[in-house]
C-alpha positions in Angstrom: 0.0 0.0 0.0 0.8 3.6 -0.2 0.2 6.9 -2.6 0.2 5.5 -5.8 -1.0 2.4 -5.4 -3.2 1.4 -8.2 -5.5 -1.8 -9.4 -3.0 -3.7 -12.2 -4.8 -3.7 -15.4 -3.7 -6.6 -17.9 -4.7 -3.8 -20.6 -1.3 -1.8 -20.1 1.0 -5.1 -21.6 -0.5 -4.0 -25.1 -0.7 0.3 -25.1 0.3 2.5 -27.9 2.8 5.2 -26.5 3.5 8.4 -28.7 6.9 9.4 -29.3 7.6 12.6 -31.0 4.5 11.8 -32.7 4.8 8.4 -33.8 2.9 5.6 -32.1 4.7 2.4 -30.9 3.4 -0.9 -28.8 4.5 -0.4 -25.7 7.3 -3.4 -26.3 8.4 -1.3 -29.2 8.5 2.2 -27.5 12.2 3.2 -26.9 14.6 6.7 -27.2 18.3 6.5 -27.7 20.8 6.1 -25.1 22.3 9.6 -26.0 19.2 10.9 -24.6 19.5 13.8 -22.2 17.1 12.5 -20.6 18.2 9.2 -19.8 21.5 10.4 -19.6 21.0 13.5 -17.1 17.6 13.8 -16.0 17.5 16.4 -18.5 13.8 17.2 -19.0 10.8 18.2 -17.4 7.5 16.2 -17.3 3.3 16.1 -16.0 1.4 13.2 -14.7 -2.2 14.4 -16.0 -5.5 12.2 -15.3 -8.2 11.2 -18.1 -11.8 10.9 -15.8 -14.5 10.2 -18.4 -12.9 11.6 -21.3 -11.9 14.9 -19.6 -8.3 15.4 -19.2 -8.7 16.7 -15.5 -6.4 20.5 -14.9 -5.2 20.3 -18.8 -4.3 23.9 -18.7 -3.2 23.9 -15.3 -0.7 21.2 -16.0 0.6 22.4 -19.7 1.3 26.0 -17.8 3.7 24.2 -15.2 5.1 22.2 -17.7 6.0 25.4 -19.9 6.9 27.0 -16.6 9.3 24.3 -16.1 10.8 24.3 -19.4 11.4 28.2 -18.5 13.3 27.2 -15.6 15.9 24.9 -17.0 16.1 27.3 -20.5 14.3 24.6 -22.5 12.1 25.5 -25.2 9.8 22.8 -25.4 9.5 22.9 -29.8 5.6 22.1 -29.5 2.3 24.6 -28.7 0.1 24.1 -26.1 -2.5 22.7 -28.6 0.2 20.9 -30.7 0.7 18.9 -27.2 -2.7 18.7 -26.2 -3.1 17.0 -30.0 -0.6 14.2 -29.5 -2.6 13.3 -26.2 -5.4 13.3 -27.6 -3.8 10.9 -30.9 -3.2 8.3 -28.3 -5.4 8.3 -25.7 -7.8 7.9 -29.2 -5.2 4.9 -30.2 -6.0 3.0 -27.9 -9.7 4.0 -27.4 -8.9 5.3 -23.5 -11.8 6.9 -22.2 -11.6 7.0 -18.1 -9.0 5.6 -15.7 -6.1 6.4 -17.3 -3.2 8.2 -15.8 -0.9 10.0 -18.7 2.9 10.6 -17.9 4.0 13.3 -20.6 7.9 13.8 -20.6 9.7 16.3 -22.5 13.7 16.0 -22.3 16.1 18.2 -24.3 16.8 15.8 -26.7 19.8 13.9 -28.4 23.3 14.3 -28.1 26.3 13.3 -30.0 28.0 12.8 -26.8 27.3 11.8 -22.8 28.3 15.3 -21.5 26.2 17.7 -19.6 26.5 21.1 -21.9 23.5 21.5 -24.4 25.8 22.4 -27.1 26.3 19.1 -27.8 23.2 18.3 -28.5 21.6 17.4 -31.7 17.9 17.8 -33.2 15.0 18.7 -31.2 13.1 17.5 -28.1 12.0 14.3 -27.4 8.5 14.4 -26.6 7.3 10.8 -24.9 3.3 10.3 -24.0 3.0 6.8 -22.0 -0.9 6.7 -21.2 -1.8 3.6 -18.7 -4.7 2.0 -17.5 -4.5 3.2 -13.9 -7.2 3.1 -11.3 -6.2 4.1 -7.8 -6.7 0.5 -5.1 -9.3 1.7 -3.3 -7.5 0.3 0.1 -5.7 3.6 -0.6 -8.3 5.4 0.9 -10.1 3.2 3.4 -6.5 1.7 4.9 -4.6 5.4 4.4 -0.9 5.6 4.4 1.9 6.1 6.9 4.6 8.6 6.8 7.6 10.0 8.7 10.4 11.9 9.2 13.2 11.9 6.9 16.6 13.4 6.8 16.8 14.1 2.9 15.3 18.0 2.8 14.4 20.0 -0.2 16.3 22.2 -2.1 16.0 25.9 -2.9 16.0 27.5 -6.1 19.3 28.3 -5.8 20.3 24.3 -6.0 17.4 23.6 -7.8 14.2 25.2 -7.9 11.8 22.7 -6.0 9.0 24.5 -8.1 10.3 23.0 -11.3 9.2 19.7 -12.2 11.9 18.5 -13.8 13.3 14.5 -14.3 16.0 15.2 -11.8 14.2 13.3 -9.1 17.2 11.9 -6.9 16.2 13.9 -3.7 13.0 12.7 -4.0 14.3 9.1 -4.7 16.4 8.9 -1.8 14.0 10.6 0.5 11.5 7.6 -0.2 14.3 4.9 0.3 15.1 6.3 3.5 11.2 6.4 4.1 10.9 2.5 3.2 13.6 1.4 5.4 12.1 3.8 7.9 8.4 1.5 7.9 6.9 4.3 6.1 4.9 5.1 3.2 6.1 8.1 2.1 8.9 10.3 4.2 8.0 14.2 5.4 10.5 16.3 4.2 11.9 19.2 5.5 13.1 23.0 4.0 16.4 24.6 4.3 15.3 26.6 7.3 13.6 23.3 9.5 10.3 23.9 8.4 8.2 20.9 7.0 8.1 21.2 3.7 6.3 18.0 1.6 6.4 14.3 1.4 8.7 12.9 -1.1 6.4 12.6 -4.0 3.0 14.5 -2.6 1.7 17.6 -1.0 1.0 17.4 3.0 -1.4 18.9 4.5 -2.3 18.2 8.6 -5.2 18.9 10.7 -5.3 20.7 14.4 -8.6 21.3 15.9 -10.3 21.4 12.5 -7.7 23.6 11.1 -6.4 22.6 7.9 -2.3 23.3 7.9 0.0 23.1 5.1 3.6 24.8 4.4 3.5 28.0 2.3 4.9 26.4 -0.6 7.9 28.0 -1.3 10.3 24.4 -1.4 7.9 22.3 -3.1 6.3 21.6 -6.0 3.1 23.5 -6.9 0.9 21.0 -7.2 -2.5 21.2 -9.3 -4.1 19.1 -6.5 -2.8 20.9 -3.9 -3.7 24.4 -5.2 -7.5 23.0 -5.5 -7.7 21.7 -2.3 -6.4 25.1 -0.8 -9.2 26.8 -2.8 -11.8 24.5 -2.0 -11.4 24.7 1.8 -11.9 28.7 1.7 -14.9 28.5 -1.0 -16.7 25.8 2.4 -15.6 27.4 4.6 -12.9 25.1 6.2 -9.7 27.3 8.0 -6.7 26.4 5.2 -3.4 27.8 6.5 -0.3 28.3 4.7 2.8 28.8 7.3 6.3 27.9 8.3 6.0 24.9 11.0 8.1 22.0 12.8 7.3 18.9 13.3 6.5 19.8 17.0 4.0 22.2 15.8 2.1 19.2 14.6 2.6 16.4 16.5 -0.4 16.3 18.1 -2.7 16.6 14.7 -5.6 14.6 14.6 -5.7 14.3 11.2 -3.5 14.4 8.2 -3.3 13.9 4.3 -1.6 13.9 1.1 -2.4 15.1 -2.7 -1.5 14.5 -5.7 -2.5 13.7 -9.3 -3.4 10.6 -9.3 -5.0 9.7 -6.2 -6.1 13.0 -5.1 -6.7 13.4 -1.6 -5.5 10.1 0.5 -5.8 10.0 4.0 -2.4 9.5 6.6 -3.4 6.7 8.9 -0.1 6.8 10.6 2.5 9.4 11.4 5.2 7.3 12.7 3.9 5.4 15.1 0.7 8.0 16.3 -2.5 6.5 15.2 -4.9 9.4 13.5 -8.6 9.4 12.9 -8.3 10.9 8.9 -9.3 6.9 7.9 -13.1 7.6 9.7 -16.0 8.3 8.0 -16.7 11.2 9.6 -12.9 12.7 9.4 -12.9 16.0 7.6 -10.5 14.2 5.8 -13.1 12.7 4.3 -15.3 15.5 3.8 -12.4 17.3 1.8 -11.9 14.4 -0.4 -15.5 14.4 -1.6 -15.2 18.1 -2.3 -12.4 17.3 -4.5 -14.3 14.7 -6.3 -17.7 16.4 -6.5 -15.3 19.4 -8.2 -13.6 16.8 -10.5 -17.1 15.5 -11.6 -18.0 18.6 -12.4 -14.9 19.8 -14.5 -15.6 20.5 -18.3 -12.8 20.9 -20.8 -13.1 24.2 -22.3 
């Protein structure tokens, strides 16, 4: 069990996957070993969710990913709609409709050479669109997840911006290593200054007194689900604060949970060895996660 735990689906063995426009079977789908991607983590990708045809925050995601390509100097070499296209080409492939969880990568391309200056490289962007059959176990939400304190912390913009969200993962990566051989789920990670900051690959969010508490943002990603849930709470009038805390300041929360693309809101059973109530029915854990739902049943592509 934890975040992105999902229900396998014997579907995926057989998927089209779209690179740079042309569509492969998934045992056929491979780049180059030159690259910069695989050879660097040069790149910057989205995990976007298709819920009954609607490709959930479209425009939300394809601004962070052309925000992201910003940060790193990349010029991505496709429009907004040129992107939205290519989805679109094979999510139509291989007649996706609902349940599908769609990892678009965009790397700086080939190069003639392993070494890390762009001026060796060749061509333009490799654009990769792996679309899977992926439907969240629904343990995730009844069973929750644990998490705890890890000593990997998060950059700042000035090592790497923790707002860009870029292929170079290896913080996260060792963050959740140490979380596994910790007994947890996922591993709360703090800032440069002490504060919590995130989990290793979601938002956090904890709950005092029916106050709703999350860091201000500044050293992690911006997450699409994250920002929604901090709006939804002040449109229903639930207390969201954004604020610089330690884990001490928290330690006694009665509830907790995570976000992220393709689970959404998933309740934290578990920090370290403190049982919370977030799992109940009537956890305003609970209540927040059917906001979020009743808001993604009502999104409409426009």
């Amino acid at each position: 069990m934890g975040s992105h735990s999902y229900i396998e689906n014997a579907k995926n063995s057989n998927i089209y996957i779209n690179i740079n426009g042309n569509l492969f079977k998934r045992s056929d789908a491979k780049i180059s070993v030159f690259d910069s991607g695989f050879l660097l983590g040069d790149g910057v990708w989205e995990g976007i969710r298709l819920h009954k045809s609607q490709l959930i925050f479209i425009d939300d995601h394809l601004e962070r990913l052309f925000s992201s390509a910003h940060g790193i100097s990349m010029d991505i070499g496709y429009s907004k709609d040129e992107i939205i296209y290519e989805i679109k080409k094979v999510l139509f492939k291989n007649n996706m409709i609902d349940d599908v969880h769609v990892r678009l990568i965009v790397t700086r391309g080939d190069k003639i050479t392993p070494y890390q200056s762009p001026d060796v490289n060749v061509g333009p962007t490799n654009l990769i669109i792996i679309p899977e059959y992926k439907k969240t176990d629904p343990k995730t939400y009844t069973e929750g997840i644990t998490i705890g304190r890890v000593d990997n912390i998060r950059p700042n913009k000035n090592i790497l911006s923790p707002h860009l969200n870029t292929l170079s993962k290896l913080n996260c990566i060792l963050a959740s290593i140490e979380a596994k051989r910790k007994g947890f789920h996922e591993g709360i990670m703090n800032d440069l200054n002490g504060f919590i900051s995130t989990c290793n690959s979601t938002n956090l969010f904890f709950i005092i007194n029916n106050d709703v508490i999350t860091s201000k943002g500044k050293y992690c990603l911006n997450g699409i689900t994250r920002g929604k849930i901090i709006k939804l709470c002040k449109e229903n009038g639930i207390n969201c604060f954004e604020k610089d805390f330690k884990f001490k300041d928290i330690n006694k929360c009665q509830e907790a949970f995570v976000t992220g693309t393709f689970a959404g809101v998933i309740p934290v059973s578990k920090i370290e060895k403190r049982t919370l109530k977030s799992t109940h029915s009537d956890s305003l854990v609970n209540k927040i996660r059917k906001l979020y739902n009743n808001h993604i049943e009502s999104f409409k592509l426009i």
